[in-house]
Every structure is written in C-alpha cells, then in structure tokens.
C-alpha positions in Angstrom: 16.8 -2.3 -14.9 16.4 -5.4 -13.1 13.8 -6.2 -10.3 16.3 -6.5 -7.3 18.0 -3.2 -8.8 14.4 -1.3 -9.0 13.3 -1.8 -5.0 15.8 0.2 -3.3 15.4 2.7 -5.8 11.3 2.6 -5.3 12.5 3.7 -1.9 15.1 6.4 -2.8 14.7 8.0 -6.2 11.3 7.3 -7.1 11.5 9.3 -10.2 14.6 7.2 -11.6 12.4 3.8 -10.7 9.7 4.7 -12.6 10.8 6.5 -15.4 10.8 3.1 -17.7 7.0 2.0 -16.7 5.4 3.6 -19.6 7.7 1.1 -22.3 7.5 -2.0 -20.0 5.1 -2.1 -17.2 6.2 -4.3 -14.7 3.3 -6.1 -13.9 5.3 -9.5 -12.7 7.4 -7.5 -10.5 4.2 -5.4 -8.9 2.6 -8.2 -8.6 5.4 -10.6 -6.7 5.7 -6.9 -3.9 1.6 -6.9 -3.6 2.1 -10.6 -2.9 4.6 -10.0 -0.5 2.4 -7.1 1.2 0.1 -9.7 1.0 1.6 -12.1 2.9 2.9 -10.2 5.4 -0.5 -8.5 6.2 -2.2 -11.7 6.7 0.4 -12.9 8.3 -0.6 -9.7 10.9 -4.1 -10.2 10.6 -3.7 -14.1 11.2 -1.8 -12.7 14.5 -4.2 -9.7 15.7 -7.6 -12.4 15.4 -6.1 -15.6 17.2 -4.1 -13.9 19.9 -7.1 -11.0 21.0 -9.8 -14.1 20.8 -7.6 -17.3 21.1 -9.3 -18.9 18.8 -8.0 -20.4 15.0 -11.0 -20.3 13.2 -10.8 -16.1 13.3 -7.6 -15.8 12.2 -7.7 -18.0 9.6 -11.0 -15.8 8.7 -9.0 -12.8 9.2 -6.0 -14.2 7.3 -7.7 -14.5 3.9 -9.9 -11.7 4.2 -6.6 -9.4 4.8 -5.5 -11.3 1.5 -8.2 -11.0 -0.6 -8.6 -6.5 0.4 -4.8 -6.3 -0.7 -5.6 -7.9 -4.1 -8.9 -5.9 -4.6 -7.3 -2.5 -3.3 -4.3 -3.2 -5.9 -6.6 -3.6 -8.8 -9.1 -0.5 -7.7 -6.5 2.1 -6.8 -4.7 0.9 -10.5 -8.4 1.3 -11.9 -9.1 4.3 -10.0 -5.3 5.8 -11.3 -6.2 4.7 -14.8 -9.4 6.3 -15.1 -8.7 9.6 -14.1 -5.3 9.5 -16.3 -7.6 8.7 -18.9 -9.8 11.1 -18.4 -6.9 13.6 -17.9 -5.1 12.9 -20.9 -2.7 10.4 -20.1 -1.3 7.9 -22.5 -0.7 4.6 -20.7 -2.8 1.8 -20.3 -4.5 -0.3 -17.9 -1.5 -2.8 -17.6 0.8 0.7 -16.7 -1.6 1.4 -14.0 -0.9 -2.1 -12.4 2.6 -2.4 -13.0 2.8 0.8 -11.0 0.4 0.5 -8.4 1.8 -2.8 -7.7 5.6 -1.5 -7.5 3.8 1.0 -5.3 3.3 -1.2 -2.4 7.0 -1.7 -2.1 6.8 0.7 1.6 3.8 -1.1 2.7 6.4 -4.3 3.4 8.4 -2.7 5.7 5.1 -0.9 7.6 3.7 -4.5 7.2 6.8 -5.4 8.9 6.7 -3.1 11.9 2.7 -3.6 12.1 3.7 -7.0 13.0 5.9 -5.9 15.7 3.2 -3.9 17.0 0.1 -6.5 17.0 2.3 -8.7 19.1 3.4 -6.0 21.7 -0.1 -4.7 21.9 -1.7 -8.3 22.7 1.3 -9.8 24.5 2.7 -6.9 26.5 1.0 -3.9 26.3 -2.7 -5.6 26.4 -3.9 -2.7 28.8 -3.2 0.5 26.7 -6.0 3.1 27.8 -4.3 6.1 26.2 -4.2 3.4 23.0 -0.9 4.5 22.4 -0.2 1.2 20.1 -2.7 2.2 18.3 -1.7 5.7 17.6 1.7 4.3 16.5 0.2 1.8 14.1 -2.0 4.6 12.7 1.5 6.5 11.8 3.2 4.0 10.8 0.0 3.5 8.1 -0.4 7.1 7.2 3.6 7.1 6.5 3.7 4.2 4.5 0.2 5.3 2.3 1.7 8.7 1.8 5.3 7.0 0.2 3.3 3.7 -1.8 -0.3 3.3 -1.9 -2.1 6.0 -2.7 1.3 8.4 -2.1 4.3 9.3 -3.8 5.2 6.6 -5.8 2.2 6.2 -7.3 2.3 10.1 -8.3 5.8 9.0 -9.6 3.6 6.5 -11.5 0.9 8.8 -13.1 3.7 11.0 -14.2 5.9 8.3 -15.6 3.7 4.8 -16.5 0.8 6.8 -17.6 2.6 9.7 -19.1 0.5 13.0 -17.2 1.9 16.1 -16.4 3.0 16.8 -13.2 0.4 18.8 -11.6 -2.7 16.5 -12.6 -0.5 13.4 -11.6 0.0 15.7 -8.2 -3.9 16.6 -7.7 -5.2 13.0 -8.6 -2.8 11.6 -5.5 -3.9 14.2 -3.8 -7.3 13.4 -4.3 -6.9 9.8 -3.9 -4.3 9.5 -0.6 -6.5 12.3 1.2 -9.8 9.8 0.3 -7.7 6.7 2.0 -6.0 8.8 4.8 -9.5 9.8 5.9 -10.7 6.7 5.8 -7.6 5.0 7.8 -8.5 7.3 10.8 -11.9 6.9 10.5 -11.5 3.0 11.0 -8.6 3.8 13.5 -8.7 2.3 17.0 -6.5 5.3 17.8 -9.1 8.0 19.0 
C-alpha cells in the first residue's frame, strides 16, 4: 500500500491501514505526518505568542518549543506503547512502535488545522471571551483528535496490528495511556 493510499484510510478503516505495520513499519511515512503535525502546530504556536504579546522573539520561542514537544511526544508515546507491548507479550519492535505512533498523528493535522483557525479568532476577533468559549472549543477539538491519533484509536489499531497484541490488552494499554493525556489536556486547559 502506498503512502498517499494509507492517509485516508488512517482516517476511515483504521484496521485495514494498519494491518501491514508488523512486516514493514512505516517509519518514513510516520515521520513525514509528525513533521507535518509539526509544522502546523508551530505554525499555531508561532501565531498564539506574537499576536497575544506582539512581540517576535516569543513566538519564535514558542515556535520551536511546539516543535521540539511534538518530536519528544512521538518518540515517548512509541516508547511508552512499546514497553507495555513488551511487557504484555507483543511481538514488534521498537521501529513498529514508531512507524505507528507516527502514522498516528495523521488526525492531529486536521485539529492542527482548525486550532489555527481558532488562535486567530480568539486573538483577532473574539479577544474578550469571558465564558472562554474558544477555549472550550479548542479543548474539543484536542480531546477529539487525541481520542482518533495520539494516544487513541489508531494507535490501539497499532498495538493490535504493528506490535502484534491481542485486542483487549491493545484496548486497556490506550485506555490507560489516552485517559493519562486527556487528563492532563484539561488540566493545562484555559477552558475552566
């Protein structure tokens, strides 16, 4: 299956788009969508630190710190993944773990995308937002796209197929993992 045939189906049949991970991993292809997430968040964060302080210096600050989290979180969640399939009996290796995680971030373009939208109509037009209803929207938009990529669906799709688990420890460690991030995503939320 070819990159440009593999995206839409990260999006609609998860189970078909993953199902070859355990023989080839993928890692090129995860890591040119991660780069794309990356982009595209930095882009946001470039956008959320110069237009709230008007000054470059903070988002260029924000810009490659925004970077640099999306390459860590890529390589600790496929750390994170790999472990416990390890521990659980899984097959794959560390290279399946990135190849998926990375393929994984696929949903967090388009939120990255509609974040974007929403940093500039929070700072340009809705600046005064006391119910912090941006905010709120953002935070769904996040949760939404965590529960289909990063730590969500496709990468249970991965644990199942790239690591070769079965389908209830693939479920519990996603679970386990997605619940740890959601929590955390509200906790740092400006939305409450």
């Amino acid at each position: 299956m070819h990159f440009l045939q593999r995206i839409p189906l990260l999006l609609f049949d998860p189970e078909y788009a993953t199902a070859d991970l355990y023989d080839s991993p993928r890692i090129g292809e995860g890591f040119f969508i991660v780069s794309t997430y990356a982009g595209l968040t930095s882009f946001n964060s470039f956008l959320s630190g110069y237009l709230k302080t008007e000054t470059l210096s903070v988002g260029l600050i924000a810009l490659l710190g925004s970077a640099l989290l999306i390459y860590l979180t890529w390589v600790f969640l496929a750390i994170v993944f790999h472990l416990a399939a390890e521990l659980l009996g899984g097959l794959g290796e560390f290279p399946h773990a990135l190849g998926f995680v990375g393929l994984a971030a696929a949903p967090h373009i388009f939120t990255s995308l509609a974040s974007i939208v929403l940093t500039i109509l929070g700072t340009e037009v809705f600046y005064d937002d006391p119910d912090a209803i941006i905010a709120k929207i953002g935070l769904g938009i996040s949760l939404i796209g965590m529960a289909w990529g990063w730590p969500g669906v496709l990468c249970y799709f991965g644990l199942k197929n790239a690591e070769r688990m079965s389908s209830l420890k693939a479920l519990i460690v996603t679970l386990l993992v997605f619940f740890g991030f959601a929590a955390l995503e509200v906790f740092n939320s400006n939305a409450f």
